[in-house]
N, C-alpha and C positions, 0 to 999 in steps of 0.2 A: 703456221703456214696454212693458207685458206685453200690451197690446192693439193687434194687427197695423191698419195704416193702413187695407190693403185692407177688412177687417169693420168696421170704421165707419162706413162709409152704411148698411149691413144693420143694426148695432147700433142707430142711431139712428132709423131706419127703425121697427124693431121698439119700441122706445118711446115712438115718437107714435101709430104703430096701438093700443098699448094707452090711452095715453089718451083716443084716441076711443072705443073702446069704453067705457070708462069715463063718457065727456060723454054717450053716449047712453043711457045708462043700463040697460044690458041686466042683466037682475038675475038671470039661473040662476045657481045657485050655482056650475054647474061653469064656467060662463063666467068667473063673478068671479073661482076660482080659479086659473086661466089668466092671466087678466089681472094678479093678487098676483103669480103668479111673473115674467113680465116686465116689471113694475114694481120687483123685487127685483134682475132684472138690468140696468135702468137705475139703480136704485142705485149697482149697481158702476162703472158708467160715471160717474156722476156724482161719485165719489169720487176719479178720475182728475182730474178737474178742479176738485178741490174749491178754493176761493181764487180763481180767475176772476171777472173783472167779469162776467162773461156767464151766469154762476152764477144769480143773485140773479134775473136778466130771466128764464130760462129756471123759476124756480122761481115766480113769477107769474104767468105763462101758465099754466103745469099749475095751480096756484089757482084760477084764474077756471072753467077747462076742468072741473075736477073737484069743481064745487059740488055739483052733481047729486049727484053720488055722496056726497056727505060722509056722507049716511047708513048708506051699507054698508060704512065702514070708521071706523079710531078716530083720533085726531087724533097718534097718530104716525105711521101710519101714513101719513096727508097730508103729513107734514113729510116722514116721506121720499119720496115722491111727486115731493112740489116741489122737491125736490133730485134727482131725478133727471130731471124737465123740464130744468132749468137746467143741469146735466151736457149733458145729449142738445143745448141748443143752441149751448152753448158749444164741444162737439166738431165743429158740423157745421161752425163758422165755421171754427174750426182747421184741419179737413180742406180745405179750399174754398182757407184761403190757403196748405199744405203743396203742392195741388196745382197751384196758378198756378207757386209758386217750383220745384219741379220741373222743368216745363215750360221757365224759364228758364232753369233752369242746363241738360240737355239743348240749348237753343238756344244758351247758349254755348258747353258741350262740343264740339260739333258744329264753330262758327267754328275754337277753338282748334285741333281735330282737322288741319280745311281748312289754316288758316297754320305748323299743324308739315309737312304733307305739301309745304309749297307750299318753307320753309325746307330741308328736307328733300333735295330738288329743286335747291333753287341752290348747297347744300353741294355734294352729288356731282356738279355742274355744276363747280363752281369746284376742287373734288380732281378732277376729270379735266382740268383745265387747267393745273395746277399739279403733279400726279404723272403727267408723262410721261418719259421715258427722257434728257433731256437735262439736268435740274437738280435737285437733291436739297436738303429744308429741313431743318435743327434747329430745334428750341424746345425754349427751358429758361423756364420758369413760375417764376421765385424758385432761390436760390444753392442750394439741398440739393435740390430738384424731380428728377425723370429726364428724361432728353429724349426730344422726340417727332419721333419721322422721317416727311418726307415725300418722296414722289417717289423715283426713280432714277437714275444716272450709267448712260451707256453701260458694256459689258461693256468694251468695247476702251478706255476710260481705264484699265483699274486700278483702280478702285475697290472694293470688297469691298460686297456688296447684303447682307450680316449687318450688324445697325445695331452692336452691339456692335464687330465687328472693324472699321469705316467708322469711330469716334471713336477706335482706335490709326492716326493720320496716321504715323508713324514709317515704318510696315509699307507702306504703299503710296504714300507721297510722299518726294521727296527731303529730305536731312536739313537741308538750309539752307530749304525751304520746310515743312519741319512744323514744327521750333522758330520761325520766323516767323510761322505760323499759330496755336499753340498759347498764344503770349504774343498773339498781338490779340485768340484768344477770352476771354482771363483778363482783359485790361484792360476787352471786351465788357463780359463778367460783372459784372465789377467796379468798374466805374467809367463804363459808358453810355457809352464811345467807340465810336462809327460807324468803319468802318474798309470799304476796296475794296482789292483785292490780287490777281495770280496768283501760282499755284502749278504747279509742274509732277509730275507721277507721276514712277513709276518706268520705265514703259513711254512717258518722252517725250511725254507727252499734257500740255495745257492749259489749265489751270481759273479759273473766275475765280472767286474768293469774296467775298461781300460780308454785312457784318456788321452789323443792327441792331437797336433797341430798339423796342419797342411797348407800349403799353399794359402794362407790367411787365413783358414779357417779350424776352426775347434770341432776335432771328431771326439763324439763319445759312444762303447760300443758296450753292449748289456750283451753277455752272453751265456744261458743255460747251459750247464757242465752237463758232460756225460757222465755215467755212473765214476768212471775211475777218478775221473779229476772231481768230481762233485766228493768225494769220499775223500782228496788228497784235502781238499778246501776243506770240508769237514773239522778232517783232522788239525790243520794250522789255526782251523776257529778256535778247537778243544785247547789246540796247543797254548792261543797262547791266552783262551779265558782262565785254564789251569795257573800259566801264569802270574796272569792278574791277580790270582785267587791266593797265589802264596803268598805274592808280594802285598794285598790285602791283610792277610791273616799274620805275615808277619809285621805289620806295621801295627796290627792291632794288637798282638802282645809283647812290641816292642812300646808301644804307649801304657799298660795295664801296673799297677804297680807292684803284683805278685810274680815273684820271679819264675821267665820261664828258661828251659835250657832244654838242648835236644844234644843226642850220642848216637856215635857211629856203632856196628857191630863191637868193634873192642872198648869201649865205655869211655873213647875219650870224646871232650867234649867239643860239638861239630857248628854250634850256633847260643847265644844265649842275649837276653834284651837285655834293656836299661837296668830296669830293676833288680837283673840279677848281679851284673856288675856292680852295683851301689850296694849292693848287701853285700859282697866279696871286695869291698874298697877296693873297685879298680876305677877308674878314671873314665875308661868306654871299655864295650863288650869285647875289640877287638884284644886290649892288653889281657882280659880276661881269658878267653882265649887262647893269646899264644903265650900265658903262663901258667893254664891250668887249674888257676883258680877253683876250688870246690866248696859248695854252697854248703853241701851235706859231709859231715864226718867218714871217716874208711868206714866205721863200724858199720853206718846207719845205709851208704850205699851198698855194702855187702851182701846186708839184708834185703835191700831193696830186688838186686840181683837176683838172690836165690828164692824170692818169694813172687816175682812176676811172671807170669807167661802170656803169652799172647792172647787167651779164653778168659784170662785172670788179671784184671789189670792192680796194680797195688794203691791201696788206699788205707792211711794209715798218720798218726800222727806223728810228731817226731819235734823233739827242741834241740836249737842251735844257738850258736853265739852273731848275732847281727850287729856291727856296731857297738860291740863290747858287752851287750844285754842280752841274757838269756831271753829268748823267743819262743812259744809254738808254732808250727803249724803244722798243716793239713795237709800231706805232699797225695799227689798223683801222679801214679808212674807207670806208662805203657809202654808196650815194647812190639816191633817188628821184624820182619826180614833183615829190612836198613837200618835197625837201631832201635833207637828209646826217645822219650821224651818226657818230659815230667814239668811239672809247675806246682808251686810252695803258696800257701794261702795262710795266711797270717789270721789265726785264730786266737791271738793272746786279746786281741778287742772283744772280739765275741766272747769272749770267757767271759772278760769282766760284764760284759752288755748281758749276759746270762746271772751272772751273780745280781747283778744291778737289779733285774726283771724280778728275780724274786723278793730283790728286798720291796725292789716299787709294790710287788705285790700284796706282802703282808703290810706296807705302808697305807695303800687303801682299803684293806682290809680294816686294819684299824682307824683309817677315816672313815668310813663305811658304819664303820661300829658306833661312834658318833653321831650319826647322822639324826637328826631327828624323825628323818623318812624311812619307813619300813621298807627293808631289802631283804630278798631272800633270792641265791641263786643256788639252780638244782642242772648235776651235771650230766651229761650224756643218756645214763640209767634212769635219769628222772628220781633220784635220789637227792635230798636235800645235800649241799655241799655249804653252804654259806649263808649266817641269818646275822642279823643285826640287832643291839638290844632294842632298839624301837618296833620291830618285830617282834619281841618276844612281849613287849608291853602292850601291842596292839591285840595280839590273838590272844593272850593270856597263859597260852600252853608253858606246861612244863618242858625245863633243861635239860632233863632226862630224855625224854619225849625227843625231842629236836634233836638232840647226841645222838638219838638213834640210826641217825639218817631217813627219815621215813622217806617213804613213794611221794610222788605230787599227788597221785589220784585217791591215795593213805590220806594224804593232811586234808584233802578236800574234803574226803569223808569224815574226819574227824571235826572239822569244823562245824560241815552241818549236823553232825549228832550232838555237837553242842549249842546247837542255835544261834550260831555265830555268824552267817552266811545269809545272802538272800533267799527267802523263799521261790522256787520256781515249780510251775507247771508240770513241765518234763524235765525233771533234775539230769537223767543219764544223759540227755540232747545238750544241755547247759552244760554238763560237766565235760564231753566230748568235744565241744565247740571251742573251751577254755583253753583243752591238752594238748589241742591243735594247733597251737604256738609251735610244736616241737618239730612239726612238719613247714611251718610255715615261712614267707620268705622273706617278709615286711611284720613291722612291730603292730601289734594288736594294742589297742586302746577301749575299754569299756568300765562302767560305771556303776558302783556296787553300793545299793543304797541298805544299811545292817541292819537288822532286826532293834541294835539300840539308838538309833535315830542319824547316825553318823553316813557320809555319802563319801563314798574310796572313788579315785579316780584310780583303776588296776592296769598298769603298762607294763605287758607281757614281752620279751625283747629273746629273739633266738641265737643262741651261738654260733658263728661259722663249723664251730669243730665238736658242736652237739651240747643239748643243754639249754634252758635258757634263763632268762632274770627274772625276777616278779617283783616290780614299784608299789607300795599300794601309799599314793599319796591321800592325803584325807583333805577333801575339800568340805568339810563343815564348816568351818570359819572361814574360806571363798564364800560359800553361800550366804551365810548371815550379810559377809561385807559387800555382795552384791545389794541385796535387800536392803543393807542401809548406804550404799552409793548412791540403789534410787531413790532412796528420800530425801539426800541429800544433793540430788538434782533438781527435785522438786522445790526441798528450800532455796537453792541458790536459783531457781529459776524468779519464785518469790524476791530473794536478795535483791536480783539485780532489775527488777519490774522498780523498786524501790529506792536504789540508788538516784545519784544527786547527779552524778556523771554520766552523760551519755555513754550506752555501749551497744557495739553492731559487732557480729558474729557472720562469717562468708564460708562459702564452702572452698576447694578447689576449685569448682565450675564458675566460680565469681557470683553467687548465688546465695541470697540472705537467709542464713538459719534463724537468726533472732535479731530483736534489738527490744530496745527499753522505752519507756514512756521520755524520759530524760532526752535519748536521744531525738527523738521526733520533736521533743519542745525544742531543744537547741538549733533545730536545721528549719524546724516551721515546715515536717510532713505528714501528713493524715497518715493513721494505721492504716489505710488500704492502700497508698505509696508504699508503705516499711511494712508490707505484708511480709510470711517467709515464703520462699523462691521467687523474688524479686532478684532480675540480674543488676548488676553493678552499674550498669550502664543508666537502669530507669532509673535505681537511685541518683545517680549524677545528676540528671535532667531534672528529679524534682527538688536538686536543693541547690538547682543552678542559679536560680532568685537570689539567693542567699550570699554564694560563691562560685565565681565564674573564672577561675586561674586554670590554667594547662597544669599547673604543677600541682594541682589540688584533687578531685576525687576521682580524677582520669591517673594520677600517677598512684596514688591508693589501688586501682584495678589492678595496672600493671605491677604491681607487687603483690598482689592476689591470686590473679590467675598466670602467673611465671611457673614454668616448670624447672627450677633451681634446684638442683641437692640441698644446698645450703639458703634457709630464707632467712634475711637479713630482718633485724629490726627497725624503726623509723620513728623517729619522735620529730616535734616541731611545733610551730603556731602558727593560728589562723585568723586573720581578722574579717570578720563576715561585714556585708555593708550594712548589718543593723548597728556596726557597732561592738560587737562583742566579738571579744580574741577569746579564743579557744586554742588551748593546750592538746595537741594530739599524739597519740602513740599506736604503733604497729604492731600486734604482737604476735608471730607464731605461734599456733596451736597445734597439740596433737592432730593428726587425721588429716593432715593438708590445710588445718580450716585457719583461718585468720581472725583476732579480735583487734577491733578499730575503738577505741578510747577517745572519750572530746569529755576536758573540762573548762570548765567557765573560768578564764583568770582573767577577766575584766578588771576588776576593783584593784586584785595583785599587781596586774600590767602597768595600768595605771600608776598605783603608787610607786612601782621600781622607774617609772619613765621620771617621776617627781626626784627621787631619791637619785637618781642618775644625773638629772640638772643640776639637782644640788649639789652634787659631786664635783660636776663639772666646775661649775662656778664657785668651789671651794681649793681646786685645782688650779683656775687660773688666779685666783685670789694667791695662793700659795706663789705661783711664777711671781705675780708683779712683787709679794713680799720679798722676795727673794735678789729680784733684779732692784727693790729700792735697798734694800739690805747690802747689794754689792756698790750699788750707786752712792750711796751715802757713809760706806767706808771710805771707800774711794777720796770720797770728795773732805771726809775728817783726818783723813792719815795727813793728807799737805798742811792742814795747817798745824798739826799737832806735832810736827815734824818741826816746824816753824817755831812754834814756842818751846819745843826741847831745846829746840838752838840758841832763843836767845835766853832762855835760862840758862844752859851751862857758860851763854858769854856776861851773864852779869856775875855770875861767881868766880870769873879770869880776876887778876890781879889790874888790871888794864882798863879797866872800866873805872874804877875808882872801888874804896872800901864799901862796905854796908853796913850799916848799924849791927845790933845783934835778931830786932823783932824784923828786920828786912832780908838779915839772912836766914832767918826761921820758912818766914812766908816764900822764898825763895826757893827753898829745900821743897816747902810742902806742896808747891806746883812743880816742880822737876817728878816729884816722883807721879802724884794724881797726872801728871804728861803721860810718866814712862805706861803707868799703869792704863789709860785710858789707851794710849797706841798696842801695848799687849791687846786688849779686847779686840780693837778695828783688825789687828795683825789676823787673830784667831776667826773673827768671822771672815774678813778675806777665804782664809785659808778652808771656812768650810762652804763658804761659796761657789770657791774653785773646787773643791769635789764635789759637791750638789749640781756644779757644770758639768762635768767628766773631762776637766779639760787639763787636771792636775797631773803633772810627769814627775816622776821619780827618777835620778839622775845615780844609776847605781857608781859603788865603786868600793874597791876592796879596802875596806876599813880592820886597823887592828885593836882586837875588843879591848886591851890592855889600855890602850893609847884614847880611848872611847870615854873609858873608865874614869882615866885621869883628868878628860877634857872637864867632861861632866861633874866632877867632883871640885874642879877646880874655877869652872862658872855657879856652883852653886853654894860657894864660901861666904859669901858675904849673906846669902838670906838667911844662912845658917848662924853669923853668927849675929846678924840680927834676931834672931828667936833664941839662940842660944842653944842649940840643937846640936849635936855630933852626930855627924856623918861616918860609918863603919862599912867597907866595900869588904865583901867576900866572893872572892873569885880563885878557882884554882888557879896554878900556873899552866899556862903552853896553852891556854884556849885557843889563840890562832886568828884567825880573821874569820871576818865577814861580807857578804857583798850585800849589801843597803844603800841606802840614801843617807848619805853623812847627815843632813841637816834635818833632813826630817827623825830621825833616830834618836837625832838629840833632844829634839823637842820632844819627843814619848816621855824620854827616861827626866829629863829637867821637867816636864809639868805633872811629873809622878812623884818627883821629889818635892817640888814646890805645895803639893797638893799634900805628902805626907810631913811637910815641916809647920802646915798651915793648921792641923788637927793635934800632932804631936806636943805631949807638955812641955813646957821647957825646962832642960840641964837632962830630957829625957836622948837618947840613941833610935836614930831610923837607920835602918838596916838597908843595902843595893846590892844583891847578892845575883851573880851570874853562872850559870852552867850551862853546857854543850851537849846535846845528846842527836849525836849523827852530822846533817845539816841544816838542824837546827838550834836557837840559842836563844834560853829561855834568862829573862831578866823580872827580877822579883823584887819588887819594892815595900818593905815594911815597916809600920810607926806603932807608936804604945799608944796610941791617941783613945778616945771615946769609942769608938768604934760606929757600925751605922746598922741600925734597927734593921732587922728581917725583910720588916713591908716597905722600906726604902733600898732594899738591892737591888732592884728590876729596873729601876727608874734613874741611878747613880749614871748611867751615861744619856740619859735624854739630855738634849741641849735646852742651856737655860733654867737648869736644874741644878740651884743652889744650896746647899746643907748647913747653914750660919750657924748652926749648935752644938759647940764643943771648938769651932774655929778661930782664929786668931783673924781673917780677916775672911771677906764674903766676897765673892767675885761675881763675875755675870755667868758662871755654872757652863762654860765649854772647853773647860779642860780637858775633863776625860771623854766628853765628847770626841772632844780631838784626836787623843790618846785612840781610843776604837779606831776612827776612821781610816788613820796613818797607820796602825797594826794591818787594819786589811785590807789598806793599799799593797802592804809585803806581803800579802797570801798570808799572816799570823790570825793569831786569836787572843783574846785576855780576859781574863778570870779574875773575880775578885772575893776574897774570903775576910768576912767581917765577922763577927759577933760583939754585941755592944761590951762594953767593960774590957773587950779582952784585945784592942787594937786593930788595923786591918792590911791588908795582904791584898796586893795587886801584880799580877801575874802576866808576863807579854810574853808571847812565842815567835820570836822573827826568822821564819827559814831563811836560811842564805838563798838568793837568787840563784839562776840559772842566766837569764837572759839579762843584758844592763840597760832597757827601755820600757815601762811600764806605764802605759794613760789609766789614769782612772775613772773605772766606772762610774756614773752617776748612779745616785742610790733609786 
């Protein structure tokens, strides 16, 4: 509103004065014109309110009022006239109820004013009853809110009056009452649990805290006890750390394995552990218990009773029956107001650990005695107690002497009266220095060079429980071996200036101790490159001309300067770009230090890369032999097959007769047939394992029925040579799982092989026996037998023996014979000696599985 409240009585004021002038009709013109212009500013006024019910009333009044005048103005001039009557009353109404409601709100401002100062008043009333020095409040307003502190804890709790450092409880409460605190405010928070509790400070003070909900909010209230209730709190602290303290103490000699047991005033028993029940076979402590169970005998409690008193407690030892076995132990038994208690310590271990102790001890005593090192220990009194014969052979002194027990400060003296000791200066100072072991609290160590050229290393060592040892090792022969260690670095520094093989020596720091003339010629570096403390790195650089690999003297560093427990060793080769391979090795040294090894195997390299070609191309040599060897069986078995056939159809009746020299020559190519398809059959057959592509077709063969086949395929060669065949086999041998056909072939080309050497009208022996799962077949003939230096070589293929034989084959019989053995996992042995016949031996375990390929050889 652009028109101020205050000018509205005057505004309106000043609009009813002009239409009275107006009703009275005062006609100067300078009047009239006076009176247009404040009729023009009730216009504006009445424009303010234009759309008011009060409008329209207000414009009918100035109508009536302004008849008079109608003639000194024009009839719009009335219209706005009467719109400004009706403005002027409509505002006075407005103004009239703006200023009643005023008035009331004022009258209420004023109440409200009163009941905030009065609320005001009972806040800082109730904050000064609630923040005094004895209790302290949190609120938390909602889980993510800050909290709001009220009040204070005395100085003397401990408490921290920074509200920040007052919510870290850690800092100034103990650690079993913050985390007890810390979790009832989270459950507080969290879950509206009410919760009452003490807590105590750091500084022994007593707090009670109490925790609740309100109106959504979490109160916590810390409050300092007065003496009474601070002494009640006290006491439930005591109460239930006591507690704690039994239920501690009895878990902990309910865990202990010495039995404990405790009594009432009249001796019966009121608690007892594990252990005690397990020694009284009861099952748990309670059965023991409620049947009275007694650990200790009537006798031995009796005594217990009459020999304790409360000033007096009983200790004493005592054996029982545990577990059917006499026992010791070690009982303690106290007694109170409320009873007794007692616990049993099993002392039968410690007996023997005390027997033991002593033997150990004369045990090293008499290692001791042994010793090559002089030992002498002297006990508490400083009286000899223990010497060693190397002792008595070192100082010389008599056994009598030593039996005597002398003093330490005695033998000292006795030594140097016999010039036995080093000469010193101030003997009493030396000898004082010496006996001051006995006070001392670390082992003494010094060096005793003797009047007979000999140099003691004396290590003086004190007993915890008084006493001490005396070492006198003798380092005269350390010495010499030093003095000729260094000679002997001196020659090997020589050796290896002189060696053929490079060699370089590093420290830890990757830093060159040595190296050789050798090595600088192999790498092409001047002695002042391969100076010593050269790092690894310059070396690198100056034999990088030479050799320039990552994997080369940069991975040598890194195996140098590694901080490993364990340093590996490294061997390899290196071909430099002059040409020359070099042989390398790595080798840990004592002292962190590394030796780098390089030999020249040029000429070696070489010839193994020759000898390696040559291999190779002996290798493939051997494939193609082999592939024409299977190719040209192949291709000879068809037609040899061919002419079996039509030889056995020219000897049919069907063909017509033959002469007698047609049926000669007729016989003699059936069999040069049969025999040349035996050969092609047999290389087949080791072609196909020289492939690995040979299967064995198991199946349960019975050895009996094996026997007969065999003996009965091998009748006719038999009684072409004239040979008798004798099979010895026990009865009920059983089966086997083999390769029917391959099986046969072993035993028929062992017997063809022994009917082929055997005399004739002589007996070859086929003797079989069982031992477990496997089954061993042994073939024997009276034949010549075969020399020594031809045993090794009896199964190379192609290896024929024509002397002492009836016929010579192509020598892959017993080839064969091996090969088939150890396809079945067997073995075979053969035992000759010439004159005296031979022995051939197969072991065929029975299978397990019925599918076997065989390996190429």
């Amino acid at each position: 509103m652009s028109v101020n409240e205050k000018n509205l009585p005057q505004e309106a004021a000043s609009c009813c004065q002009a239409v009275a002038d107006l009703s009275k009709g005062s006609g100067a013109s300078k009047a009239s014109s006076g009176v247009r212009g404040r009729l023009r500013s009730c216009a504006s006024l009445r424009s303010l309110l234009a759309g008011s019910a009060l409008a329209s009333c207000a414009t009918g009044a100035l109508a009536q009022q302004a008849g008079s005048a109608a003639k000194l103005f024009t009839s719009t001039e009335v219209v706005i006239s009467s719109m400004v009557v009706g403005a002027l009353g409509a505002t006075l109404l407005s103004v009239l109820w703006l200023v009643r409601q005023r008035g009331n709100m004022e009258a209420e401002t004023q109440e409200m004013r009163s009941a905030l100062i009065d609320a005001q008043q009972q806040i800082s009333k109730y904050q000064a009853l609630i923040a005094d020095k004895n209790r302290r409040i949190i609120i938390w307003d909602g889980a993510g809110s800050s909290p709001e502190f009220l009040g204070q804890l005395p100085v003397e709790t401990g408490a921290p009056q920074q509200d920040r450092e007052f919510l870290a409880f850690g800092r100034w409460l103990r650690p079993t009452s913050a985390s007890e605190l810390d979790r009832a405010i989270e459950t507080l928070r969290g879950d509206a649990h009410s919760f009452d509790m003490v807590v105590e400070t750091h500084r022994d003070e007593i707090l009670e805290v109490q925790g609740r909900v309100s109106g959504g909010k979490a109160f916590v209230r810390f409050i300092a006890l007065n003496n009474l209730r601070a002494e009640l709190a006290e006491l439930k602290i005591e109460r239930e750390r006591l507690q704690g303290s039994i239920t501690l103490f009895h878990s902990l000699l309910d865990a202990i394995e010495q039995p404990v047991w405790r009594r009432d005033t009249t001796g019966r028993l009121t608690w007892v552990n594990h252990a005690y029940s397990d020694a009284v076979d009861a099952t748990a402590p309670a059965q023991a218990l409620d049947e009275g169970r007694e650990f200790l005998g009537t006798i031995a409690r009796e005594e217990i009773r009459a020999a304790v008193t409360p000033a007096s407690p009983f200790h004493d030892r005592i054996s029982t029956v545990v577990h059917g076995n006499r026992t010791i132990y070690d009982i303690v038994d106290v007694v109170a107001t409320s009873g007794s208690a007692g616990m049993a310590i099993d002392v039968s271990e410690a007996e023997s650990v005390r027997e033991e102790l002593k033997r150990t001890l004369r045990s090293h005593a008499e290692t001791l005695d042994h010793l090559a090192t002089p030992v002498a220990i002297f006990d508490r009194d400083r009286r000899l107690q223990f010497y060693n014969q190397a002792f008595v052979t070192l100082w010389g002194l008599g056994i009598s002497f030593l039996d005597s027990r002398p003093d330490n400060n005695e033998l000292l003296d006795r030594l140097r009266g016999e010039n036995k000791l080093p000469e010193q200066l101030n003997w009493r100072s030396w000898k004082e220095d010496a006996l001051s072991i006995y006070q001392a609290l670390d082992t003494k160590t010094d060096l005793w060079h003797l009047p007979n050229g000999q140099t003691l290393r004396v290590i003086a060592t004190a007993h915890p429980q008084g006493g001490a040892t005396w070492v006198f090792e003798n380092l005269t022969e350390q010495v010499d071996l030093e003095t000729r260690y260094n000679t002997l670095l001196m020659v090997q520094g020589e050796t290896i200036d002189h060696l053929s093989e490079g060699v370089a020596v590093f420290g830890p720091d990757g830093r060159l101790r040595l190296s050789n003339p050798a090595f600088r010629a192999l790498w092409g570096v001047t002695a002042e490159q391969a100076k010593p403390g050269e790092h690894i790195r310059a070396i690198e650089d100056a034999c990088a001309p030479s050799y320039d690999r990552a994997d080369g003297w940069r991975r040598f560093g890194q195996m140098i300067t590694n901080f490993d427990d364990e340093r590996p060793s490294l061997q390899g080769t290196l071909e430099l770009y002059s040409g020359l391979i070099l042989d390398y090795a790595v080798t840990p040294l004592p002292n962190a230090q590394t030796m780098l090894t390089f030999v020249d195997m040029t000429a070696s390299a070489r010839a193994e890369r020759a000898l390696m070609e040559k291999n190779e191309a002996l290798r493939r040599a051997d494939e193609i032999k082999n592939d024409f060897v299977q190719h040209v069986s192949y291709e000879l078995r068809s037609p040899l097959t061919n002419i079996i056939g039509f030889t056995d159809l020219l000897k049919t009746p069907g063909i017509g007769p033959l002469n007698e020299r047609q049926a000669e020559y007729v016989d003699h190519i059936s069999t040069s047939s049969s025999l040349l398809l035996t050969i092609v059959n047999d290389i087949l057959d080791l072609a196909t394992v020289d492939a690995g592509i040979m299967q064995l077709n198991y199946e349960e063969i019975s050895i009996d029925d094996l026997l007969d086949d065999v003996a009965m395929q091998i009748t006719d060669r038999l009684h072409e040579n004239q040979i008798t065949l004798e099979i010895m086999a026990p009865k009920g041998l059983g089966s086997i799982i083999a390769d029917p056909q391959r099986l046969k072939q072993i035993l028929l080309k062992l017997l063809t092989n022994a009917t082929n050497f055997a005399p004739e009208g002589s007996t070859i022996t086929l003797a079989c026996r069982r031992n477990g799962a496997d089954v061993f077949f042994a073939v024997s003939d009276s034949g010549p037998g075969i020399p020594e230096e031809m045993l090794s070589s009896v199964f190379n293929r192609f290896s024929s023996t024509p002397r002492g034989g009836k016929r010579s084959g192509a020598g892959l019989g017993l080839s064969i014979v091996e090969s088939f053995v150890q396809l079945h996992k067997g073995d075979i042995t053969i035992d000759s000696r010439p004159g005296s016949g031979t022995t051939v031996t197969c072991r065929i375990p029975s299978a397990v599985t019925f599918h076997t390929i065989a390996a190429a050889e």
